[in-house]
C-alpha positions as MATLAB code, in Angstrom:
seq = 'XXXXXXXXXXXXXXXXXXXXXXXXXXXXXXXXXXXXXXXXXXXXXXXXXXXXXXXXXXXXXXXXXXXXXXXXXXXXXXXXXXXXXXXXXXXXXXXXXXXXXXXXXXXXXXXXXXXXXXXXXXXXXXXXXXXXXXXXXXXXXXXXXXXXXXXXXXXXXXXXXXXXXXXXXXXXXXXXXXXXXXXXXXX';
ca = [
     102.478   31.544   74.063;
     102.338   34.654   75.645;
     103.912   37.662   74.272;
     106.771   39.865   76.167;
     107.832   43.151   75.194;
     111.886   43.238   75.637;
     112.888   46.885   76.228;
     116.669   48.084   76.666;
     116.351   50.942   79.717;
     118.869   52.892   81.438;
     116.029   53.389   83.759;
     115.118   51.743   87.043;
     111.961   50.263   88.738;
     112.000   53.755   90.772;
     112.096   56.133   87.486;
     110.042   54.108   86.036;
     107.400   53.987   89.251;
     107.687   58.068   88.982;
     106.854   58.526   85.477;
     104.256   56.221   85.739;
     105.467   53.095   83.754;
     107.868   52.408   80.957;
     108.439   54.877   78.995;
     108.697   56.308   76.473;
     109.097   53.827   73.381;
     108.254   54.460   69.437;
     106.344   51.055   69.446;
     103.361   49.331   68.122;
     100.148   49.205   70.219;
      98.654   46.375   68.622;
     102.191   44.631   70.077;
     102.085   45.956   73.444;
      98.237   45.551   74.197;
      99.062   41.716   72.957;
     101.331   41.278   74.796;
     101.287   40.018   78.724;
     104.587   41.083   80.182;
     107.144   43.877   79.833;
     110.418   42.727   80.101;
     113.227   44.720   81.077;
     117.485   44.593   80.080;
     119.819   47.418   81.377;
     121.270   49.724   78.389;
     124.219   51.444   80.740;
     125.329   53.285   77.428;
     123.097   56.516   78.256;
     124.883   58.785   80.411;
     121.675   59.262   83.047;
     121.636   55.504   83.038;
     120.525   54.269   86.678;
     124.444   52.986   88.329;
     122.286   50.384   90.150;
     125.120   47.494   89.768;
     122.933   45.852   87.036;
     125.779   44.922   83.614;
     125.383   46.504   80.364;
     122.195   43.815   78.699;
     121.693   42.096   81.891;
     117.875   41.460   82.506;
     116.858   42.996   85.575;
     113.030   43.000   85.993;
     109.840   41.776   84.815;
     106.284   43.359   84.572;
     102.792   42.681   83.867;
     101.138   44.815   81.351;
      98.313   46.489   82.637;
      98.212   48.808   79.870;
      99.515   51.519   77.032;
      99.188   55.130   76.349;
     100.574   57.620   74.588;
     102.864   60.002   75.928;
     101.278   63.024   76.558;
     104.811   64.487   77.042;
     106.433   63.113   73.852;
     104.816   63.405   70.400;
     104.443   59.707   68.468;
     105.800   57.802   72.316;
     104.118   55.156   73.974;
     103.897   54.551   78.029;
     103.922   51.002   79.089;
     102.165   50.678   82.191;
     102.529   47.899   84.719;
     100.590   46.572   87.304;
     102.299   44.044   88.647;
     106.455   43.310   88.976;
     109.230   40.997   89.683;
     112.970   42.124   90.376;
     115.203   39.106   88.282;
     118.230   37.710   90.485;
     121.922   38.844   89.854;
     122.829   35.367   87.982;
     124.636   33.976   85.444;
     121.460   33.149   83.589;
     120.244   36.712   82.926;
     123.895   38.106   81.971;
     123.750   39.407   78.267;
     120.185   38.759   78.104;
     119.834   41.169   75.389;
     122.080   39.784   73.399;
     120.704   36.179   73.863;
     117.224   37.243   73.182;
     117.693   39.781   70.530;
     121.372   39.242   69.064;
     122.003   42.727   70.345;
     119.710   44.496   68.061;
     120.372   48.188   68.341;
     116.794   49.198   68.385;
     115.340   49.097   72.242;
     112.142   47.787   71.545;
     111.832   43.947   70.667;
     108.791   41.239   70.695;
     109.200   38.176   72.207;
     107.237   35.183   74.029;
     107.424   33.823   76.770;
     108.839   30.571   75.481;
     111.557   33.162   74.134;
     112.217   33.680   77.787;
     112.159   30.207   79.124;
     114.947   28.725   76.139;
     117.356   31.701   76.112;
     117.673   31.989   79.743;
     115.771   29.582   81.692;
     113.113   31.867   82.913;
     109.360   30.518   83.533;
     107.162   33.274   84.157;
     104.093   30.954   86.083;
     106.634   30.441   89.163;
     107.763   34.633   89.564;
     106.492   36.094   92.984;
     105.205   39.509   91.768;
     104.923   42.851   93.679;
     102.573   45.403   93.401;
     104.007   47.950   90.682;
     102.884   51.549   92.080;
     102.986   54.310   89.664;
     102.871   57.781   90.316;
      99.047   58.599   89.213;
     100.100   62.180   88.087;
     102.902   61.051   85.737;
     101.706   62.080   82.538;
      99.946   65.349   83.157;
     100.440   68.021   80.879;
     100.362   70.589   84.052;
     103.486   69.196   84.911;
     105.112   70.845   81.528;
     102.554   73.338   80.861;
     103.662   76.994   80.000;
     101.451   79.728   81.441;
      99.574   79.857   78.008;
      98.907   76.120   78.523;
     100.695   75.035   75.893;
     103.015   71.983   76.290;
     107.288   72.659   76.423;
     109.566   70.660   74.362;
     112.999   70.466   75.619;
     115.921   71.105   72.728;
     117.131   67.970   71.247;
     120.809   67.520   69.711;
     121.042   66.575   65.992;
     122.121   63.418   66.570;
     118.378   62.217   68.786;
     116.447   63.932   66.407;
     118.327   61.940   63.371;
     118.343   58.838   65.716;
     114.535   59.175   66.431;
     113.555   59.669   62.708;
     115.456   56.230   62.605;
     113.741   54.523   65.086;
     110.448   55.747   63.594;
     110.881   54.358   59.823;
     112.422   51.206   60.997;
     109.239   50.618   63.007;
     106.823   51.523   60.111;
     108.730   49.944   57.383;
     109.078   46.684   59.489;
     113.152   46.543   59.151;
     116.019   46.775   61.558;
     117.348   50.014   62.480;
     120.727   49.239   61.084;
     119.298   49.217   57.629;
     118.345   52.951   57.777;
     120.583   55.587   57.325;
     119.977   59.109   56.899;
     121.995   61.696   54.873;
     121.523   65.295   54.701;
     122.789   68.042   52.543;
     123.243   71.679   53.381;
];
């Protein structure tokens, strides 16, 4: 029983190869470092979302964790690196894989095995022909956002990502779905 991270990306093998992995989750390290593979399912909902032809939850890829670090670009993020990868074909089988394998659970990160993978959509991992992932070494330098006085830029974030990220963040540390957070503020 191997375990699988699920993740829901707009982003492609490409983006992915350029920032150096998968990135960049609020997730457990204990989970990723346990786990084998990285498994990925398009989320076309983001507007930068990669218009590769892949459906909204369809499975689209498959890596082999070769590691995880944190972000050096985004406080309390995690980069899963890969060193191996498989595209997934354009079937039936992989259609709505995120809703199959998660019952469309809202936050982007989920655990699975890889018996998870085999029931839900008749994937076996020990028969994938894998390619040679290759991520940009320079990726997650802090030269690459460093101000003149060396400290690291954060870009502005709207209201709604910074609410949405405090979200993410207490549904991961108090072990309970997203959906049973909310958030109110009074001015």
């Amino acid at each position: 029983m191997s375990g699988v991270v699920g993740i829901f990306t707009g982003k492609d093998l490409k983006m992915m190869e350029s920032e150096g992995g998968s990135g960049y989750w609020v997730a457990r390290t204990d989970r990723i470092k346990g786990s084998e593979y990285v498994f990925f399912m398009r989320n076309r909902r983001e507007q930068w979302a990669a218009k590769d032809g892949v459906e909204h939850g369809q499975a689209f890829a498959i890596g082999k964790i070769s590691g995880c670090i944190p972000s050096q670009k985004y406080d309390g993020r995690k980069l899963i690196q890969m060193s191996e990868y498989s595209l997934l074909p354009d079937n039936s089988e992989f259609k709505k894989a995120w809703k199959k394998l998660t019952n469309g659970q809202r936050y982007p990160v989920a655990y699975l095995t890889t018996e998870n993978l085999l029931e839900a959509l008749d994937l076996d991992v020990a028969k994938i022909s894998w390619s040679t992932f290759n991520a940009n070494p320079d990726a997650e330098s802090v030269s690459d956002e460093a101000g003149l006085d060396g400290e690291t830029m954060t870009d502005e974030k709207e209201l709604s990502e910074i609410i949405f990220e405090a979200k993410e963040m207490i549904a991961l540390a108090a072990d309970v779905d997203i959906d049973k957070i909310s958030i109110q503020i009074s001015f």
